[in-house]
C-alpha positions in Angstrom: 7.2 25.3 -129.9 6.3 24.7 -126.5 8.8 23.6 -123.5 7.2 19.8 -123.3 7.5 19.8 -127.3 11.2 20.4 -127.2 11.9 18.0 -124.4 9.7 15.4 -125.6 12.0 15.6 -128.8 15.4 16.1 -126.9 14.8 13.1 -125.0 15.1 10.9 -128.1 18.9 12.1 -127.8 21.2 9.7 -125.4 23.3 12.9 -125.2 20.6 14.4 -123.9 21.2 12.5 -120.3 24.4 12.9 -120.1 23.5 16.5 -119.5 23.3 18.7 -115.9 19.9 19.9 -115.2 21.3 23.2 -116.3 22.8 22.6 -119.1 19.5 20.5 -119.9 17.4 24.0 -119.2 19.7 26.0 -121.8 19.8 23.5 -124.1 15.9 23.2 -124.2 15.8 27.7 -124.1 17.9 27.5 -127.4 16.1 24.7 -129.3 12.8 26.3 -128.8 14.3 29.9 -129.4 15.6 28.7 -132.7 12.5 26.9 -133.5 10.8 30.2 -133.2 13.0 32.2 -135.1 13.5 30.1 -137.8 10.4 27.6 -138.6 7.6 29.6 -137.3 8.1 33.3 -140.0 8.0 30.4 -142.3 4.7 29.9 -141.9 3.4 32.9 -141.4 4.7 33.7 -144.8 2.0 35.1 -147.3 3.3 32.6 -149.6 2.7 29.3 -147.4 -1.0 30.5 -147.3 -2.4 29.9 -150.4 
């Protein structure tokens, strides 16, 4: 997941602007690191490509 992909869908959150900047920065690092982890080995799975 990109960094525009995760902000595009943060910014659907009112929460979202009631953030700092920074807090806004590490809020967007997480999201996209636990995208990474968690949804992306999913598909690369043998399984999901058959």
């Amino acid at each position: 997941m990109t960094i525009q992909e995760a902000v595009s869908i943060l910014m659907l959150s009112p929460f979202y602007f009631k953030m700092s900047p920074a807090e806004r920065k590490k809020l967007v690092q997480e999201y996209c690191d636990f995208f990474n982890k968690v949804v992306m080995p999913q598909n690369e799975s043998p399984s999901s490509k058959n």
